[in-house]
C-alpha positions as CSV (number, residue, x, y, z in Angstrom):
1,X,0.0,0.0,0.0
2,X,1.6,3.8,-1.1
3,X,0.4,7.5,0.3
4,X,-0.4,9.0,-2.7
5,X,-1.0,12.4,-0.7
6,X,-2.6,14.2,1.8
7,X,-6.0,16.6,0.9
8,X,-7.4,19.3,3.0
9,X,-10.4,18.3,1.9
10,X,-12.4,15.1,3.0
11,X,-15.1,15.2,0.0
12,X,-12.7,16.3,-2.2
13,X,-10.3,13.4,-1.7
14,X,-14.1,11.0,-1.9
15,X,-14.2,12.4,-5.3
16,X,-10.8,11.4,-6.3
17,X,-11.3,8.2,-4.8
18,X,-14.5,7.7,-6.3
19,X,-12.7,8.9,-9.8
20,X,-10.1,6.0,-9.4
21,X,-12.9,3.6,-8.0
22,X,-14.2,4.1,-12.1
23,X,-10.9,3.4,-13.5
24,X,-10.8,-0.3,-11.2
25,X,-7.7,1.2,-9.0
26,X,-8.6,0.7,-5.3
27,X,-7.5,4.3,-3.3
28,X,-8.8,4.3,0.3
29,X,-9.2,7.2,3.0
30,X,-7.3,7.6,5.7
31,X,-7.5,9.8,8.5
32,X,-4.7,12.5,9.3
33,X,-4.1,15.2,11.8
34,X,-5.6,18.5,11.3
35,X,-9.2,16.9,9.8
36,X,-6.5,16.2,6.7
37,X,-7.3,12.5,4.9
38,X,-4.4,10.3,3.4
39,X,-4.9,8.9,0.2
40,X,-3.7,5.2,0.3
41,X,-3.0,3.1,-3.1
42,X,-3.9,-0.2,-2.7
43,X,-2.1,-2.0,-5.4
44,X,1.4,-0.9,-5.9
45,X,0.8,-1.5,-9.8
46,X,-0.8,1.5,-10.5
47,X,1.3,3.8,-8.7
48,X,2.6,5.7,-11.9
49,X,-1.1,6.3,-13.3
50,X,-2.3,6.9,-9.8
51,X,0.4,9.4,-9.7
52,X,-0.6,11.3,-12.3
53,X,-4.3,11.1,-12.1
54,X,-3.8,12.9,-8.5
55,X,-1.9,15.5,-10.4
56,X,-4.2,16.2,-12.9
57,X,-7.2,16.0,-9.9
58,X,-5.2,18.8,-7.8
59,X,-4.8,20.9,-10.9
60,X,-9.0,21.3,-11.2
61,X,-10.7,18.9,-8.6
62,X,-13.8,20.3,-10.2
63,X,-13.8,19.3,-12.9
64,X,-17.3,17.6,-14.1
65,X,-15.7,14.2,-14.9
66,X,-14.9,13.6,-11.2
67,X,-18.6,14.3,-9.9
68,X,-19.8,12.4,-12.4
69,X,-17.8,9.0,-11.1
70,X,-19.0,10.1,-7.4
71,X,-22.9,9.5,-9.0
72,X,-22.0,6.3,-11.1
73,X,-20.2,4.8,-7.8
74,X,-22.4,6.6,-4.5
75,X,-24.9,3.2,-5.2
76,X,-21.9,0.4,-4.9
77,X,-20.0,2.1,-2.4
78,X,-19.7,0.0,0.6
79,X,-16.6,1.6,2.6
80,X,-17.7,4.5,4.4
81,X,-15.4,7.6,5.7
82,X,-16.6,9.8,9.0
83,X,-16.1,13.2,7.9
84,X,-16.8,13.6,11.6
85,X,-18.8,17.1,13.1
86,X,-16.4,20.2,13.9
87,X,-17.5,23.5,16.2
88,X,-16.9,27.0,14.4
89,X,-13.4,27.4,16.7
90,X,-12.2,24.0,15.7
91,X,-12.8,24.3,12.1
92,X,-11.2,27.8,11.8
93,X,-8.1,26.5,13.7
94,X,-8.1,23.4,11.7
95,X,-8.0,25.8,8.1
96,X,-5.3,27.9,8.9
97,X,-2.3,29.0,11.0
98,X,-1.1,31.1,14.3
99,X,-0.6,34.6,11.6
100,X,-4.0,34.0,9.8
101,X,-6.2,33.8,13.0
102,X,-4.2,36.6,14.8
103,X,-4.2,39.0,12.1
104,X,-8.2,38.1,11.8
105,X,-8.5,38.7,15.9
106,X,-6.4,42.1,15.3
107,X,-8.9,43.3,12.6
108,X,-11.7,42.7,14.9
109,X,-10.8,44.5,17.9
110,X,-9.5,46.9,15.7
111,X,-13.3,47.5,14.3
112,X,-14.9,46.9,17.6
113,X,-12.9,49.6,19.5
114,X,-13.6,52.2,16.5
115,X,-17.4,50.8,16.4
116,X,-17.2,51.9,19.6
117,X,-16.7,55.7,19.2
118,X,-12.4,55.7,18.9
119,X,-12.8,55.7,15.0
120,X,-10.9,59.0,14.4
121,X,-8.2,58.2,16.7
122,X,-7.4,54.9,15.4
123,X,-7.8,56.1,11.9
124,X,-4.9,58.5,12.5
125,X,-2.7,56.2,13.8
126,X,-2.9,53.2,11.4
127,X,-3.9,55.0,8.1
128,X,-1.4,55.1,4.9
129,X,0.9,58.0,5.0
130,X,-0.3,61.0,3.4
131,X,3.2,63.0,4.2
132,X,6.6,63.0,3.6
133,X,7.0,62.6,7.7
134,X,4.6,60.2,8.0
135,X,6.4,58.1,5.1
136,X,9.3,57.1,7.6
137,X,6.7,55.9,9.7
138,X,6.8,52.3,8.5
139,X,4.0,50.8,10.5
140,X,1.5,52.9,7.8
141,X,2.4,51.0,4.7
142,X,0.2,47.6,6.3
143,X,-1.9,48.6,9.0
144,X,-4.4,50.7,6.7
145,X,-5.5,46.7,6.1
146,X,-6.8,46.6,9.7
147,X,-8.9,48.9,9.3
148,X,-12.6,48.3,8.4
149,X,-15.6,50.6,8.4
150,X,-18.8,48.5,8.3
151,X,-19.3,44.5,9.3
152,X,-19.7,43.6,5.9
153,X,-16.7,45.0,5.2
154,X,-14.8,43.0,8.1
155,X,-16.8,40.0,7.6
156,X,-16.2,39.6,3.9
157,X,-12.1,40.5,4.0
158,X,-12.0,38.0,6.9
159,X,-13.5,35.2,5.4
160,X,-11.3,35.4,2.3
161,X,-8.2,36.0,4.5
162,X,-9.0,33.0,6.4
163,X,-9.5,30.6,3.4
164,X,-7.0,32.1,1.4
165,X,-4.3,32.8,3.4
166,X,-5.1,29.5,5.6
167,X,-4.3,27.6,2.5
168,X,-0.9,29.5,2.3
169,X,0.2,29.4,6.0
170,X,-0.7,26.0,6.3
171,X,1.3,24.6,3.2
172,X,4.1,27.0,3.1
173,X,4.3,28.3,6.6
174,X,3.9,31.8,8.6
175,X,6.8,33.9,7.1
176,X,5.6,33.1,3.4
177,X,2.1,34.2,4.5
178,X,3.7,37.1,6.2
179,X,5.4,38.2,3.1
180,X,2.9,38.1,0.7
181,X,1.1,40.2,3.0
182,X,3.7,42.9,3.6
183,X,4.4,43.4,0.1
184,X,0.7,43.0,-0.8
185,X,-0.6,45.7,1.5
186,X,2.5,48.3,0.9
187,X,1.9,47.8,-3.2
188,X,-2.0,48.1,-2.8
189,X,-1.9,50.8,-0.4
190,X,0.4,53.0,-2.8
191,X,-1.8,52.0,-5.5
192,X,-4.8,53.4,-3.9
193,X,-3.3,56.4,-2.4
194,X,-2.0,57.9,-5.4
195,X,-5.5,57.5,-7.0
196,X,-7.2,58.6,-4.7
197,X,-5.5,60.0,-1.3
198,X,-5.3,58.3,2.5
199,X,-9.1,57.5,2.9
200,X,-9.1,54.4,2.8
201,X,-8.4,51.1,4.8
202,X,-9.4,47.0,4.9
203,X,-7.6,44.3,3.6
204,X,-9.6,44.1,0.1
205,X,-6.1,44.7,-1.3
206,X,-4.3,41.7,0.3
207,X,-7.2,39.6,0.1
208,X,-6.9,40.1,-4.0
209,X,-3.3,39.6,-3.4
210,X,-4.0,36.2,-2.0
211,X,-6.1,35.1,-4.5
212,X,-3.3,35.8,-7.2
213,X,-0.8,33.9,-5.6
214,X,-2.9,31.0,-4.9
215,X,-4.1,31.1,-8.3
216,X,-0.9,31.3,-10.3
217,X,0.7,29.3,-8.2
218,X,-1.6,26.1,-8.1
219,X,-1.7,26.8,-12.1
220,X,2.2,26.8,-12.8
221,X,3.3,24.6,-10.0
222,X,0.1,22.3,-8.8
223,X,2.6,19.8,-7.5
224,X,3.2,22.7,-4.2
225,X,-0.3,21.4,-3.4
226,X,-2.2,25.1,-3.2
227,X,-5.3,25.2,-5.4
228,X,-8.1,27.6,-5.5
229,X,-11.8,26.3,-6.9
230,X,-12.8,28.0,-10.3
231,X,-15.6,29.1,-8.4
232,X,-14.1,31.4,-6.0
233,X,-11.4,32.9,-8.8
234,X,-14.9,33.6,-10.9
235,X,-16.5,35.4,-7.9
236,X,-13.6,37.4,-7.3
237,X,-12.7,38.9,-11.0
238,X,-16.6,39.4,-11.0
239,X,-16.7,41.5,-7.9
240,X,-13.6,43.4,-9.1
241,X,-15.3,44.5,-12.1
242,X,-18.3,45.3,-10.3
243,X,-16.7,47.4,-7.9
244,X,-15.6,50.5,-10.6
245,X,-19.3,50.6,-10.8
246,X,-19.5,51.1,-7.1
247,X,-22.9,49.8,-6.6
248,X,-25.4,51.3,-3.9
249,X,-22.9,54.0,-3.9
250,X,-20.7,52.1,-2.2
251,X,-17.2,53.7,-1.7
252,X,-15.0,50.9,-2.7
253,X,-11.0,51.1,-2.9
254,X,-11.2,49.7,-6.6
255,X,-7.2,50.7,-6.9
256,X,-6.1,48.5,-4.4
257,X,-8.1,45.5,-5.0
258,X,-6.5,45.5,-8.9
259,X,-2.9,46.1,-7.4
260,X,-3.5,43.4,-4.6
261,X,-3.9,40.9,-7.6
262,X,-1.5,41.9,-9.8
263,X,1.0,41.8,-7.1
264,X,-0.3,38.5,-5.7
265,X,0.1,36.8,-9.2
266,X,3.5,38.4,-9.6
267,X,4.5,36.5,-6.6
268,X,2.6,33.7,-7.2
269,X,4.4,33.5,-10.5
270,X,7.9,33.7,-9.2
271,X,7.4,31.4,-6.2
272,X,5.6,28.6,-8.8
273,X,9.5,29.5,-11.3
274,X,12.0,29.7,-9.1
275,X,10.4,26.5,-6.8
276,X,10.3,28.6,-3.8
C-alpha cells in the first residue's frame, strides 16, 4: 500500500477516490491530523497512473468528470469515511495558522474599539501616510489593512483572509504568508493612495493579493499542493469588475483591490519558477 497524498479536503479526496474507484484502481481514505485524509493506493501497480491522475485532480478537482464518477459509484459504495462534526473554533483552527487567526483577531478588535466611538483616533494612527514625515513611519504601509468601516466590510475581508491565506500558511508556513502580506498591503496601499488619497483602509487589497498567488501558483506549479476552486477565482474577478461601478454608492478602494492581484500573481508566479 503507497500515500499518494494528503488533501485538506475530505469530499474532495471521496471524489478522487470515487474517480479512481471508475478506472478499477482501489484508493482508500485515511484519517490524518488536522481533519487532513491520506490517500492510500492499494495495489502498488498502479502507482505511476495513480500518480498522475492525482496531479491532474489537484490541478482542477472540479472538474465535471470527477462528480460524475462520485454519482456512477455513490450506489456500490460499501466503505464508508466519517467526515466527523467540527465546532466553528475548531474548524477555523483546523483551516489555517497562528498569523492568519491573529491578524483576523487584530482586525476585529481593531473595528470593535472604532465601532465603539475611537474611530478618528485609530484612523490617525494606522492610516497610509499621506506626508513626507509620515512616510518614515513604517508601521503605515500595512496597517491601513486593519482597518474596516462596516461589518460587511470585516466580515467579507475575513472570510477570504481565512481561506486564502489559511491555505498558504498552512502549506508554506507563517513567514511566506507574512510576506505576501507585507508586500501586498505596501503595493495596494500606494496604488490606492496615489489615485485617490489616504481615505481608505481593509484588507480588500491583500485579500486580492492572495487570490493571485494562490491562483498562479496552483496553475504553474500544482505539484506545491495550493489550489483555488474556479468558483471562487470567478467570484472574485466578477466583484472586481463590479466594484468601478461602485454599486449602492458604495465607496470601494477599486485601486487597491486591482494592485493586490496583480501583485499577488506576480509573486505567485515567481514562487511557482524559481520552486520557492
Amino acid at each position: 500500500m503507497i500515500k499518494l497524498g494528503v488533501l485538506d479536503n475530505p469530499r474532495m479526496a471521496q471524489a478522487f477516490v470515487d474517480y479512481m474507484a471508475a478506472m478499477d484502481i482501489d484508493v482508500k481514505l485515511g484519517p490524518e491530523d488536522g481533519g487532513r485524509v491520506g490517500l492510500w493506493l492499494i495495489n502498488d501497480i498502479n502507482q505511476e497512473i495513480a500518480e498522475k491522475e492525482l496531479a491532474d485532480f489537484l490541478t482542477d478537482p472540479t472538474a465535471g468528470k470527477y462528480f460524475e464518477s462520485s454519482w456512477k459509484v455513490a450506489e456500490t459504495r460499501t466503505a464508508t469515511f466519517s467526515y466527523g462534526s467540527t465546532g466553528l473554533l475548531t474548524l477555523l483552527k483546523q483551516q489555517a495558522g497562528p498569523l492568519t487567526l491573529s491578524l483576523m483577531v487584530t482586525c476585529a478588535v481593531v473595528y470593535i474599539f472604532s465601532w465603539l466611538g475611537f474611530i478618528v483616533p485609530i484612523f490617525d494612527l494606522l492610516h497610509f501616510p499621506e506626508s513626507i514625515d509620515e512616510s518614515w513611519q513604517v508601521w503605515r504601509w500595512f496597517s491601513h489593512g486593519l482597518l474596516h468601516f462596516s461589518t460587511l466590510h470585516l466580515v467579507f475581508n475575513l472570510i477570504w483572509w481565512w481561506v486564502l491565506g489559511g491555505r498558504i500558511e498552512q502549506k508554506q508556513g507563517a513567514y511566506r504568508l507574512l510576506q505576501v502580506f507585507l508586500i501586498s498591503a505596501a503595493f495596494s496601499g500606494l496604488a490606492q493612495y496615489l489615485s485617490a488619497g489616504p481615505n481608505f483602509g481593509g484588507l480588500s487589497g491583500v485579500v486580492y493579493a492572495l487570490l493571485g498567488y494562490v491562483w498562479f501558483l496552483g496553475y504553474f506549479a500544482p505539484e506545491k499542493g495550493i489550489q483555488i476552486e474556479r468558483a471562487y477565482v470567478g467570484f472574485m474577478l466578477a466583484w472586481l469588475v463590479i466594484g468601478f461601478f461602485e454599486p449602492l454608492g458604495m465607496q470601494i478602494a477599486n485601486i487597491a483591490h486591482l494592485a493586490g492581484l496583480i501583485s499577488g500573481c506576480m509573486m505567485g508566479w515567481y514562487a511557482a519558477k524559481v520552486k520557492a
